[in-house]
Structure formats: C-alpha cells, structure tokens
N, C-alpha and C positions, 0 to 999 in steps of 0.2 A: 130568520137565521140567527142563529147564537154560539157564540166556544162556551162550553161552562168551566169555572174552577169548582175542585169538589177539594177542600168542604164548605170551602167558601169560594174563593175564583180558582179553582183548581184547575182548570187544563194549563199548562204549564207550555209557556211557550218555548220551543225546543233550539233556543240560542243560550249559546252558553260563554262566557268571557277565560279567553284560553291564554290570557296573556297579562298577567294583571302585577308582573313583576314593577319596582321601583329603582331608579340611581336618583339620587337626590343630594344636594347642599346639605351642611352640618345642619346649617339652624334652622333645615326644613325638615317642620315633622309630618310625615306621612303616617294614617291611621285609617284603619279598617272599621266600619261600624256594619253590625250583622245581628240578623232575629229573624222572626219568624210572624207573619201577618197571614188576611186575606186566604189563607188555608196552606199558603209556602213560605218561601224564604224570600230575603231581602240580603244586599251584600252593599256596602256603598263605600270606594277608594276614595279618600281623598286627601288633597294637599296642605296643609298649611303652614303660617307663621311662628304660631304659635299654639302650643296644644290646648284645645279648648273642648268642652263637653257639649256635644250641639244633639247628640243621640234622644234625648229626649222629645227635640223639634222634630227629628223627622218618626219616630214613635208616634208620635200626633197627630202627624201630616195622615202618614199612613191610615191611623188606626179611626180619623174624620172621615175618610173617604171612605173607609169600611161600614162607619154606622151611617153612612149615609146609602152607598149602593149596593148594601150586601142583600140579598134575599133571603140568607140565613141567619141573619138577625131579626127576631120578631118587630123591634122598635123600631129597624133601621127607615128612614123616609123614604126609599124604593117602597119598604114593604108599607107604610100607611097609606102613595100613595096605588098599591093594588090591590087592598081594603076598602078603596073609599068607594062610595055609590057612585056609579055611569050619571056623569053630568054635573056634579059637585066638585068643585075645586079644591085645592088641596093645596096648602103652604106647603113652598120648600126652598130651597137656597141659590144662590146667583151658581156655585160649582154644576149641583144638579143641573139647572137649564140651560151649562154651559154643555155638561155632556148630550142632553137627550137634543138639544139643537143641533148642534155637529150630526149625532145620529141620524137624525132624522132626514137632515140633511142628504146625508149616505144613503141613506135607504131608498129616497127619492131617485138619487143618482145612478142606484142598481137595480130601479124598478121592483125596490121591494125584495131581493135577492137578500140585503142586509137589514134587517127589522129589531127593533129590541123590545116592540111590544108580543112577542112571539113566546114570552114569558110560561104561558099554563100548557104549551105543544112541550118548552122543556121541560118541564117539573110530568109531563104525561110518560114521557122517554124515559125518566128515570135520570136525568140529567141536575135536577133541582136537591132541593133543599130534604127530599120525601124519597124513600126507599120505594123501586118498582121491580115487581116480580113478572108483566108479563106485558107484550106489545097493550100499548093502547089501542083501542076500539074504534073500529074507521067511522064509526056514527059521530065519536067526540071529536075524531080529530076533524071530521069534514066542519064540524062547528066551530071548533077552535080555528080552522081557515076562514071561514069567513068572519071572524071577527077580527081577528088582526091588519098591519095596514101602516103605512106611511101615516095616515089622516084618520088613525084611531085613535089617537089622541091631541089633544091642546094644551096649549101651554103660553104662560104670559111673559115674556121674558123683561119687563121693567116691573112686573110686579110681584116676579119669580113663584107663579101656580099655576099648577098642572091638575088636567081635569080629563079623565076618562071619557072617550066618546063610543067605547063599545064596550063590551066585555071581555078586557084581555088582562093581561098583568107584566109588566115591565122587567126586561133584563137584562143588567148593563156588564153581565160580567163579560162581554167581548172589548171593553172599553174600560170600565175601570179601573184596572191595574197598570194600563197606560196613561191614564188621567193623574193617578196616584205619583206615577215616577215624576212625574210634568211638576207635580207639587212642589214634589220636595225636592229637582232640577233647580227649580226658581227660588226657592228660598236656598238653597248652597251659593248661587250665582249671584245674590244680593249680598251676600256676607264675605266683604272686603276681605280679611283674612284667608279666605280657601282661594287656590290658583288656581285648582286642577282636579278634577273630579269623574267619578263614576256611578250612575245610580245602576242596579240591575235590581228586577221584584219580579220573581217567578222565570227568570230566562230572559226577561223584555230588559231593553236597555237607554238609557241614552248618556251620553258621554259630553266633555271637552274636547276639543278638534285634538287634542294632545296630551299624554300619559306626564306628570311632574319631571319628568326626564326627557321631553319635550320630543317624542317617540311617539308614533299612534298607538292608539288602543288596539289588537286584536280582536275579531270575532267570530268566532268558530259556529257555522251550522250543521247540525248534527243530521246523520245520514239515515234517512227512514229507514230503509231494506237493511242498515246494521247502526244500531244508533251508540252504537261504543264508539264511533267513528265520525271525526270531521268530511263533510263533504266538499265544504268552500270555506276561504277564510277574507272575510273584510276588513277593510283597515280604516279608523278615522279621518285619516287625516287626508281619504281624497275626497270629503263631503262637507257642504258646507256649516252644514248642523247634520250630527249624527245619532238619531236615535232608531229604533230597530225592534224589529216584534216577528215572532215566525207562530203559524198556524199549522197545527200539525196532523193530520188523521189515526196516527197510531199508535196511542199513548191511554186517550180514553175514548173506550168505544162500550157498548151494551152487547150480549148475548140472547139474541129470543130464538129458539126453535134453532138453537143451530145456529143461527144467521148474524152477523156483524153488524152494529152499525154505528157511523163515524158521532163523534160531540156536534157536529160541524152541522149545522142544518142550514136549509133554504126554506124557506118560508114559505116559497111556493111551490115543493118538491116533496118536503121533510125531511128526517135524516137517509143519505145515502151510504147503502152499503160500503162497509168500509173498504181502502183498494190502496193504503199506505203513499200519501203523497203529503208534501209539505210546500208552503208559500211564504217565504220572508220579504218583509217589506223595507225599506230604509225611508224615512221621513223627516219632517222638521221638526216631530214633537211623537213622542211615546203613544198621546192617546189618536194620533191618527195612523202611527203605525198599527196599532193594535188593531183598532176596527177596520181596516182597509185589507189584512191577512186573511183577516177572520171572512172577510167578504169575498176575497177573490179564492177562498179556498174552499169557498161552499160553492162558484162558479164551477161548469164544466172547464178543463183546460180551456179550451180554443177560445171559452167566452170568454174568461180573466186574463189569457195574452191582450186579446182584442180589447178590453175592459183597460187595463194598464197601461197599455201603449197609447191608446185617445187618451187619458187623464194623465199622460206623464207621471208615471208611478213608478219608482224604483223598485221592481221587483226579483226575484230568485225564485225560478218553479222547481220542486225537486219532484221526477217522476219516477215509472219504473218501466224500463225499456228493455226486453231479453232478461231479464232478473237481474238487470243493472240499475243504478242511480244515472238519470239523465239530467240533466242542469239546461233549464230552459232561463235564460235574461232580456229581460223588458229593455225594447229600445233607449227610454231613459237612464237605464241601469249603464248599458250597452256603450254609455257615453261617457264615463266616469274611468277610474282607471280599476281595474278588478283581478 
C-alpha cells in the first residue's frame, strides 16, 4: 500500500495552516520562506533575532531528500536501488535506512497492509513516474502480489545497503515528505537564533508547541464531501510535539471503464474504489505521521479504529454518513483536549 505525489510526491496531504498570523517584539523579525519541491509547495514561518538568510539550508534539505527518495528522478538512490539485480547489494545512506527501517517496520505492524516495496503495483495503476491508459492485467498484478512483502527486501543498517530479495521496486512517497519536514524541523531547532517555527511541505506539518506571539498554531482539516471547507480545527499547544499528516481518498484517484479508484492502495487488496474519506494523524514526528495516515487509510474503517486505538495513535477519521461528514476520534486523540 502507497499515497503517490504526482509529479513527484504529489498526493497532497489535505491539512492546511489556517492561522499563520504574527504579534511579535520590535527587534523580532518574523519571516516567511516558500517554493516549490517534491512536485508541491513548501511554506516555513518563522521567528527570529535577527534576520538571517537560512532559505538555502532548507532548499537542500528538501531538495537531498528528493534525489534520494524520488522515483521520478532517474539517478535518485530509491531508483538505483530498483535497478539493481535480486540479491546484490546496493549502497545508500544512514536517512535511506532510517526511512525504509521505520517502514518496514510499519508494515510488519499492519500485516503488510502498509508496504513500500509495492512500488511496480503503483507505477502498473498509473500512480508512478509512467502514464497509464488502461487497468493493469490481473495476470501482472497476481505477480506483482506475490513478490512483494515486509521480508522482500534487506538491508544493513551499520553498513547502510539494501538488497532486493524479490522482484519488486520500492516507494517511499507515503513517507518522504514527512521524513523531509523532520529534516529541516531539526536543523531550524539547532539554530539558536530561531524561537518559533513552522515547517508545512505539501499540507503535512510540524510545528513549535507556540506561534512567536506565544498563541498556538491553528490547523484546519479540510472536508472530503466539500473541501472549500474546514471540518475540525487543532491546536498546538495541547500536544506535546505537534506534527501532523492527513490521507486523503479524493483528490487523486484513476478512471478505468467508468470506475474510480483511490491513490491509497493495500497491498493485499489493491487500490479500492474510491468512496471519499480522509485520516489525519497527529504524531511526534512528520515522517511517522505520514506513513501511519497513509496506512490506516488504506484499512477498512472498523480495522484503522481498531488499528489506532491498540497502538495509541492520534487519530481523526473523516467519513460519509447520510451525505454528511462524520468525525470518528481515536481513544488517544479522545484524551487531549480537541
């Protein structure tokens, strides 16, 4: 199961920052740094001492993580290693085997529900890197299931190589835009001069427990069934680290014969017709909110309540009940103030 961004992490997670005013001290200069990465945008508030040009560092930040987990870059190391021959090892870097550990991890946890070796079932959808004009072929895709898998691939993680053990191809765009924010989180939070901060890249967030005017940060989730519209609003400052990712079914979906279907796959299902529902997560870090949306939102409802409430997982289910938005909250959530 995979979100894809087109054109590069383009499903675009459907949180958006609805409150991003400042009051601030004379000699605090607050500044906005914004562009465009990873196939969207990027927005980053923040506070400082003194004005300082740091837009380059997080350009970098950004733009390493890109030629590292893009699929649409030919060079990038996701894509040398789904090039490399089944059973040869393949350099790549301590960030790499810090995402596909965590993944893999997940994936275990969801029985395989969350995969990122599921890589050639998206590019078969129409979901990758390669234009598709018509359903894939149940003969390829029965094949492409049986090669993928929690334990289809290896990886060394003090000697940072990763080695194919089937025939599949890797795709981290459920997680690397949350990996990405995490980056450039830590390097603002290292630099004495900044008090107060916000990263958002594509919708996804994470923040300081407080806006320079010592106020929480707002966050607006936008409403499947009318998405001009906020459904629910979070606040930072009842969390203890607040970062934040929403998966969303109706935004990017495929057309074959008529028939919808969602970015959101299961692994062990495939993509399910599309039915307009959304999962936001609140976490201690971007790239676990990311992959953790992306998973409970390729589950059936009843599993991803059941799913979130055993792992203590902050979550927000937005459904559709009578052609209403219904708002389902994870016992963890349930416990914070909202």
């Amino acid at each position: 199961m995979i979100k894809i961004y087109l054109p590069i992490f383009l499903l675009i997670s459907f949180v958006f920052i609805i409150s991003i005013s400042f009051l601030y001290e004379e000699e605090i200069v607050v500044e906005n740094i914004s562009g465009s990465v990873m196939g969207t945008t990027y927005s980053i508030n923040l506070q400082i001492d003194n004005p300082a040009n740091i837009e380059p560092s997080i350009v970098n930040i950004f733009s390493n993580v890109n030629e590292e987990m893009s699929t649409y870059i030919e060079g990038s190391m996701i894509s040398r290693v789904n090039k490399s021959v089944i059973g040869e090892w393949t350099s790549v870097n301590e960030d790499f085997i810090e995402v596909l550990a965590y993944a893999t991890n997940l994936c275990l946890k969801t029985n395989g529900v969350y995969d990122v070796t599921i890589g050639k079932i998206v590019d078969s959808w129409g979901f990758g890197p390669e234009e598709v004009t018509e359903k894939p072929k149940k003969i390829d895709l029965r094949y492409f299931q049986d090669q993928i898998g929690c334990n289809s691939i290896e990886f060394d993680q003090e000697k940072f190589l990763v080695k194919k053990l089937k025939d599949i191809a890797l795709d981290f765009s459920s997680i690397a835009k949350g990996f990405a924010i995490d980056k450039a989180f830590l390097f603002l939070e290292n630099e004495e001069k900044i008090k107060s901060f916000m990263v958002e890249l594509g919708g996804e967030i994470r923040t300081t427990s407080l806006k320079p005017d010592r106020k929480a940060w707002k966050v607006g989730v936008i409403n499947p069934l009318n998405p001009s519209t906020f459904i629910h609003i979070f606040y930072s400052d009842n969390h203890e680290s607040f970062a934040m990712a929403t998966s969303g079914d109706y935004m990017n979906i495929r057309i074959f014969n008529d028939e919808k279907y969602s970015h959101t796959i299961d692994s062990n299902t495939l993509p399910s017709e599309f039915n307009k529902k959304s999962v936001s997560v609140i976490s201690t870090n971007a790239m676990k909110a990311d992959a953790i949306a992306t998973a409970l939102n390729a589950m059936e409802l009843n599993q991803a309540i059941i799913f979130a409430d055993k792992n203590n997982i902050k979550a927000l289910f937005v459904t559709e009940e009578n052609n209403e938005a219904k708002l389902i909250f994870s016992k963890e959530l349930q416990k914070v103030k909202i």
